[in-house]
FITOR-335564 format. One record per atom (N, C-alpha, C): residue in three letters; y, x, z; atom name. Coordinates in pm, whole numbers, plus 50000, padded with zeros to 5 digits. Atoms other than C-alpha are relative to their C-alpha. Example, Ala and Ser with C-alpha at 12.3 -4.5 7.8 and 13.67 -1.06 7.14 Angstrom:
2
ATOM,ALA,49881,50089,50000,N
ATOM,ALA,49550,51230,50780,CA
ATOM,ALA,50120,50090,50000,C
ATOM,SER,49881,49918,49994,N
ATOM,SER,49894,51367,50714,CA
ATOM,SER,50109,49923,50073,C
END
This chain:
115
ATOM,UNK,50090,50098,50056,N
ATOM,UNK,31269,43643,81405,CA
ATOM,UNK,49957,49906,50112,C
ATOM,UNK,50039,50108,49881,N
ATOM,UNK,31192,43315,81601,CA
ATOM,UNK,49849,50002,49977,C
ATOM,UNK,50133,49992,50001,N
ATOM,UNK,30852,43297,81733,CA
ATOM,UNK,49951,49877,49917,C
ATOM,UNK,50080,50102,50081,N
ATOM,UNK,30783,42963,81509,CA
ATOM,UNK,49996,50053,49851,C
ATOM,UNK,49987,49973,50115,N
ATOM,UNK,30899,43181,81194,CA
ATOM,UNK,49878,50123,49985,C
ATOM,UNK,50112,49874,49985,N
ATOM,UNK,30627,43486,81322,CA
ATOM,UNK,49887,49927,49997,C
ATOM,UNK,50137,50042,49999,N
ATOM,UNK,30340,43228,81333,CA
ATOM,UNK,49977,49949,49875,C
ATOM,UNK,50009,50035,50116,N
ATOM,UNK,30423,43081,80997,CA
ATOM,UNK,49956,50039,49950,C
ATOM,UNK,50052,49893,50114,N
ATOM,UNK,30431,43387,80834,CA
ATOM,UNK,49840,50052,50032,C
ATOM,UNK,50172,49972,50027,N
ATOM,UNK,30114,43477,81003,CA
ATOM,UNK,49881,49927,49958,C
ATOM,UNK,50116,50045,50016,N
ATOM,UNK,29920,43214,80931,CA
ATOM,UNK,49995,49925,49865,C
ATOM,UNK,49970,49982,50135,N
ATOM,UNK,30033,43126,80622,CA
ATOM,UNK,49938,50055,49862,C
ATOM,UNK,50075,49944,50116,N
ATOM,UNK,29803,43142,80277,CA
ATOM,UNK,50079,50086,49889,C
ATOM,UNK,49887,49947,50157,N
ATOM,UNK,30090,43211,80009,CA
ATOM,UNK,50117,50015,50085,C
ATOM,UNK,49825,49978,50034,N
ATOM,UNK,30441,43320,80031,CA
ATOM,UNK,50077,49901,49914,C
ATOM,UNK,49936,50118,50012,N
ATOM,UNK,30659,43019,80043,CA
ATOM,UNK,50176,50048,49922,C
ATOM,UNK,49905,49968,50051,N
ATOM,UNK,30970,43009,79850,CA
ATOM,UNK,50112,49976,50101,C
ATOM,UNK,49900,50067,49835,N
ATOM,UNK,31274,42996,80146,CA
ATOM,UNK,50161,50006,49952,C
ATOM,UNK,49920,50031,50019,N
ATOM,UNK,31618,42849,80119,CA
ATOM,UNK,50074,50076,50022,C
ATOM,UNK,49959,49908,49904,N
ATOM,UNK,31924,42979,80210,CA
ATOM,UNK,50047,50032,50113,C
ATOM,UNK,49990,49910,49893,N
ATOM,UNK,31909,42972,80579,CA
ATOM,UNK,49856,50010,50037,C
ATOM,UNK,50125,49914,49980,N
ATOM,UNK,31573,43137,80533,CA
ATOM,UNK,49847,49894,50021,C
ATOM,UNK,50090,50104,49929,N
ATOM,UNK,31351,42795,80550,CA
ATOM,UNK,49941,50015,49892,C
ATOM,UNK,50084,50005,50131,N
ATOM,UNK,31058,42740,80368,CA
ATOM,UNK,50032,49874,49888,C
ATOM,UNK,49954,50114,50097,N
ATOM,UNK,31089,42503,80090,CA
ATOM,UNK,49868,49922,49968,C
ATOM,UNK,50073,50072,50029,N
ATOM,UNK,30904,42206,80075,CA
ATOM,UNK,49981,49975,49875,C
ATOM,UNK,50006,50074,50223,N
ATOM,UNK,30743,42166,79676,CA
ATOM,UNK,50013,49877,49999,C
ATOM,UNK,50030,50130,50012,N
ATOM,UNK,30623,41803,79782,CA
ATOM,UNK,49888,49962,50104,C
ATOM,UNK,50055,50075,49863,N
ATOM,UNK,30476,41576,80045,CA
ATOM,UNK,49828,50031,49977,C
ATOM,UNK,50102,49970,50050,N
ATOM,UNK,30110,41633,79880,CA
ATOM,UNK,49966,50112,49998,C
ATOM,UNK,50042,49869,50034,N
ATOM,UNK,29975,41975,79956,CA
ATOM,UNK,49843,50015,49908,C
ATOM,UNK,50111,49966,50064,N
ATOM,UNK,29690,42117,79747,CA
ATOM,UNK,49839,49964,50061,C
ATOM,UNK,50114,50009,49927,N
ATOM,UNK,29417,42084,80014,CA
ATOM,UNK,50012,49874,50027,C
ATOM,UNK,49991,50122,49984,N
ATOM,UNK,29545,41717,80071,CA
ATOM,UNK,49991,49904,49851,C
ATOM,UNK,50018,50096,50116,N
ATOM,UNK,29517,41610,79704,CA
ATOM,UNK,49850,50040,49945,C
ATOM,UNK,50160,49964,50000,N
ATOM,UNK,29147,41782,79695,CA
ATOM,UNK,49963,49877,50084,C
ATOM,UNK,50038,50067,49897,N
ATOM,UNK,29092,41567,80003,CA
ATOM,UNK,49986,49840,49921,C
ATOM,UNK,49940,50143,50046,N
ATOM,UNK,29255,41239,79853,CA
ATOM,UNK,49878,49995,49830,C
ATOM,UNK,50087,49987,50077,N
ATOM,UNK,28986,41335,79535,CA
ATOM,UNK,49861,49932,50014,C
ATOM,UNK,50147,50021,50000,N
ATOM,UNK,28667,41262,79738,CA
ATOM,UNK,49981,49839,49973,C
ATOM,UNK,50064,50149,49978,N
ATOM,UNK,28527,40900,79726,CA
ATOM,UNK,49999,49948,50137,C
ATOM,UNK,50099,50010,49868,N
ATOM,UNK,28412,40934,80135,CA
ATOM,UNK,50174,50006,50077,C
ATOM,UNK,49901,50008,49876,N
ATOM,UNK,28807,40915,80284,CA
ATOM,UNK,50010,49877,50046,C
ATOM,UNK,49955,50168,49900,N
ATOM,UNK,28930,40602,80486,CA
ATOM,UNK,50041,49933,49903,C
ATOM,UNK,49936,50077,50071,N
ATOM,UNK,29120,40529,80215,CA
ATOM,UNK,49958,49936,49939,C
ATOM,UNK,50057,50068,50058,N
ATOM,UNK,28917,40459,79971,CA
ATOM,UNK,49849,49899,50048,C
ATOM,UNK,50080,50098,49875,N
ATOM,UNK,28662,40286,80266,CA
ATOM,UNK,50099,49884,50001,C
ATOM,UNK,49919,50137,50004,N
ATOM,UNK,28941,40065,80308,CA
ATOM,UNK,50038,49908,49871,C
ATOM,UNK,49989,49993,50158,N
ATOM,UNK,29000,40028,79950,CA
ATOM,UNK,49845,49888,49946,C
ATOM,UNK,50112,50105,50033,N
ATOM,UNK,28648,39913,79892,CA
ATOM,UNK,49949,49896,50096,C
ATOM,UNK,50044,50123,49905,N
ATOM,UNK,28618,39691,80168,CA
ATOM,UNK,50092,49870,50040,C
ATOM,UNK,49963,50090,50014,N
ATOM,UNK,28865,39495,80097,CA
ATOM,UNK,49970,49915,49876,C
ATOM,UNK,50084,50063,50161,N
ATOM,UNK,28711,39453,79678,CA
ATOM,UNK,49887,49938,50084,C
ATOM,UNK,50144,50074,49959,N
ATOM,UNK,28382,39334,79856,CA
ATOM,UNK,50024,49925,50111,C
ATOM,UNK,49961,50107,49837,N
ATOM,UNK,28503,39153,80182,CA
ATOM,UNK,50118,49899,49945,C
ATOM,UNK,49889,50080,50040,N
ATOM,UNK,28863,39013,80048,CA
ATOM,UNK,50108,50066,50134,C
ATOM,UNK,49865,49956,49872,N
ATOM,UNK,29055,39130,80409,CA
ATOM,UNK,49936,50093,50103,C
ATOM,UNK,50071,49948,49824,N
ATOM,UNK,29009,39309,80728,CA
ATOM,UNK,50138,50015,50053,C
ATOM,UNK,49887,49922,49880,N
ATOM,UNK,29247,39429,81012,CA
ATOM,UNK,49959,50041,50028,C
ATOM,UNK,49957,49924,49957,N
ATOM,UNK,29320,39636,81219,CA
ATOM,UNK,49844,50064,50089,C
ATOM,UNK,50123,49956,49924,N
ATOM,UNK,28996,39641,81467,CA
ATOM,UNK,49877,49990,49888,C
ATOM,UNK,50091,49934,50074,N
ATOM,UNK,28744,39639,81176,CA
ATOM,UNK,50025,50137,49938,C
ATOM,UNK,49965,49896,50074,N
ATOM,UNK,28935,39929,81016,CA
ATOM,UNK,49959,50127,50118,C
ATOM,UNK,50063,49860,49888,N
ATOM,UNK,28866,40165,81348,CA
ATOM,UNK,49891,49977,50018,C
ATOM,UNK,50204,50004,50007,N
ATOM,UNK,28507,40007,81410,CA
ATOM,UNK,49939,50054,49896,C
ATOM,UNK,50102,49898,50109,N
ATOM,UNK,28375,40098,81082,CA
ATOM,UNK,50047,50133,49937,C
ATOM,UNK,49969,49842,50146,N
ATOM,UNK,28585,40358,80896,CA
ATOM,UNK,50067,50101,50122,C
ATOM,UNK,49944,49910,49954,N
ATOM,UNK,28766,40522,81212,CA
ATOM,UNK,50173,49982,49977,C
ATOM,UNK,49837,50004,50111,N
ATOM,UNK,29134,40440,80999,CA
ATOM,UNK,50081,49928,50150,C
ATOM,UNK,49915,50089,49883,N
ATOM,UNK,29379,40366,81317,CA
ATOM,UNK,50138,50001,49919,C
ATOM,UNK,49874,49999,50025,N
ATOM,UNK,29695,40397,81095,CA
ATOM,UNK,49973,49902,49804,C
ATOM,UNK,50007,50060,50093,N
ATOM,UNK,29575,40078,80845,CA
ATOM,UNK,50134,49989,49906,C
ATOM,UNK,49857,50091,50082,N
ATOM,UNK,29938,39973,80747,CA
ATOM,UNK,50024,50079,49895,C
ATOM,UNK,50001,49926,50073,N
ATOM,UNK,29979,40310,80584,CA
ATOM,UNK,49899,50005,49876,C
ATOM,UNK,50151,50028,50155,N
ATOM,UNK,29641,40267,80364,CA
ATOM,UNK,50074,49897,49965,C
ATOM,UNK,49917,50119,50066,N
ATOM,UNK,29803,39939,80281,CA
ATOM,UNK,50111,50002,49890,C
ATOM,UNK,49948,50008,50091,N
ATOM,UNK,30059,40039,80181,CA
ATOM,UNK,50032,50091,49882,C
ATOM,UNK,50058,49903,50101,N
ATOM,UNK,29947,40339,79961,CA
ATOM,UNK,49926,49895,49935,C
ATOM,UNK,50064,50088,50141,N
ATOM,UNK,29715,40056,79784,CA
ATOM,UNK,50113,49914,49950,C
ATOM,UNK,49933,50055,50056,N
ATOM,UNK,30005,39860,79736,CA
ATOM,UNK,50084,50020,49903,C
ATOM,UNK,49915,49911,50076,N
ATOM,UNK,30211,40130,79566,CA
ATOM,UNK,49909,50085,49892,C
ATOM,UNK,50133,49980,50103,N
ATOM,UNK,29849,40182,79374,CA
ATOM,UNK,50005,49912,49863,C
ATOM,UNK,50039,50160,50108,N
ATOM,UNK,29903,39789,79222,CA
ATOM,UNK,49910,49929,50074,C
ATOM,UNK,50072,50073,49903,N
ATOM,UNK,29685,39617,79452,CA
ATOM,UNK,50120,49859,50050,C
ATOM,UNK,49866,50122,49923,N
ATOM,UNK,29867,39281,79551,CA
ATOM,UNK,49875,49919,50146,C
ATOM,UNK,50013,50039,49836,N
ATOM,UNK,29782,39236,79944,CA
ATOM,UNK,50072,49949,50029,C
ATOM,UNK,49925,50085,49891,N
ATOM,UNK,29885,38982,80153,CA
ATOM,UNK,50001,49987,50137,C
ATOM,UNK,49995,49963,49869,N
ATOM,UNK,29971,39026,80501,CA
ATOM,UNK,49989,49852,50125,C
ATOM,UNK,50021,50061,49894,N
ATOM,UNK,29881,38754,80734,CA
ATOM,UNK,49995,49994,50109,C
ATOM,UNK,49960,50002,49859,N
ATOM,UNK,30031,38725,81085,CA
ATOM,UNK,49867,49930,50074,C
ATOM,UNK,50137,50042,49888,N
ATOM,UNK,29732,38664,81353,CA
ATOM,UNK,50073,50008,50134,C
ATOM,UNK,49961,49987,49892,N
ATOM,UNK,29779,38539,81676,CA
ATOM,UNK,49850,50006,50101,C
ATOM,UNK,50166,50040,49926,N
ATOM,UNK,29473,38528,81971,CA
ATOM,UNK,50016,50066,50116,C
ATOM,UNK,49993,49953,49885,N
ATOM,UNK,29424,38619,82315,CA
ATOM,UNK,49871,50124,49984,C
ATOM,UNK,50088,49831,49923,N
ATOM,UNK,29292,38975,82483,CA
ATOM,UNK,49919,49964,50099,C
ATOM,UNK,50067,50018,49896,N
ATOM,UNK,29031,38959,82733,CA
ATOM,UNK,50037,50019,50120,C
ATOM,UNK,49946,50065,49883,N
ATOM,UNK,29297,38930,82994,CA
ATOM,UNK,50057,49879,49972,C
ATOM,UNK,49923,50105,50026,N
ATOM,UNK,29414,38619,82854,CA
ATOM,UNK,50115,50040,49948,C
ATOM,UNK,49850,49944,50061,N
ATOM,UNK,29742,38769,82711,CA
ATOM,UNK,50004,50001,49842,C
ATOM,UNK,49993,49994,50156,N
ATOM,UNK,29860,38692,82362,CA
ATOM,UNK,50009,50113,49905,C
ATOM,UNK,49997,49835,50046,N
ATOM,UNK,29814,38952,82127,CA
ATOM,UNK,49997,49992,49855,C
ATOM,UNK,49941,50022,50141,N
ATOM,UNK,29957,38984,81769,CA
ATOM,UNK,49965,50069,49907,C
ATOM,UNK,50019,49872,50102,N
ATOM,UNK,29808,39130,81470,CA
ATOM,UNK,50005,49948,49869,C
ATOM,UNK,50008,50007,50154,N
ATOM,UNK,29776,39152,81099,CA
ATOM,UNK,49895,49994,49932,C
ATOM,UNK,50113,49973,50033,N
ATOM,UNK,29512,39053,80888,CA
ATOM,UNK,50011,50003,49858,C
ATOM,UNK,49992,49937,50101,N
ATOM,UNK,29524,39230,80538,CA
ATOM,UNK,49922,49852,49879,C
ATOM,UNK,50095,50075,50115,N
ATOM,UNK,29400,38959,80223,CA
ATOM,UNK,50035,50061,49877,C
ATOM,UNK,49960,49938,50172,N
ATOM,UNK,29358,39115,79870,CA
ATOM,UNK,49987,49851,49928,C
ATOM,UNK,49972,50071,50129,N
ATOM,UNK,29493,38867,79626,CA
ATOM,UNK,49912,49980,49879,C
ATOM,UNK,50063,50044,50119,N
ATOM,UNK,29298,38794,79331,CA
ATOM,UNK,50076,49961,49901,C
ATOM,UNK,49898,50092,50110,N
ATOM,UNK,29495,38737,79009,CA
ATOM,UNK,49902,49942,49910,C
ATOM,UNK,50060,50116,50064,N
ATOM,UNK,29388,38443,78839,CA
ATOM,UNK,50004,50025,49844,C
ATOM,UNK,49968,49960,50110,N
ATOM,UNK,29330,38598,78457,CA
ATOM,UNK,50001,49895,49911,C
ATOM,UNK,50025,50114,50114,N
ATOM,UNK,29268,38254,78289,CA
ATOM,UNK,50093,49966,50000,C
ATOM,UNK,49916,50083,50053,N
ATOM,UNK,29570,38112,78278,CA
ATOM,UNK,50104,50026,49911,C
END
């Protein structure tokens, strides 16, 4: 038994179903304790989520100043694959060494229902 297959099993809640060269079998990218999680109101996600309904955009450095979220693109593009229509806006601007520095600044769309 390889020592990564002895820590599995020990630490391991349930008895995983295992292939046949003895691997566990992934059910799906979503474990149980991660779709509890993805439930609350209080994750990044949905921080980012509502702060773009009440603001219209943010990037990258408001998303770690207020919510902590350093991997925005991913929230992005989980709201996008929600129905959310975001638009991605290229930003350019200098760093406080003078050096150009390139980022993204997130705009939620608005669809226009009157017409």
């Amino acid at each position: 038994m390889k020592l990564l297959d002895f820590f599995r099993d020990l630490f391991s809640d349930n008895k995983e179903e295992v292939n046949s060269q003895n691997q566990p079998k992934m059910s799906g990218v979503i474990t149980p304790a991660r779709r509890e999680k993805m439930g609350k109101l209080n994750t990044k996600f949905f921080k980012v989520k509502n702060h773009l309904i009440k603001y219209g955009t943010i990037d990258s450095w408001t998303a770690i100043e207020l919510y902590g979220a350093t991997r925005l693109s991913a929230i992005i593009f989980n709201l996008r694959k929600e129905g959310m229509n975001i638009e991605s806006i290229p930003c350019t601007s200098y760093d406080r060494n003078t050096e150009i520095c390139n980022y993204t600044t997130y705009k939620l769309v608005q669809s226009d229902e009157n017409n």
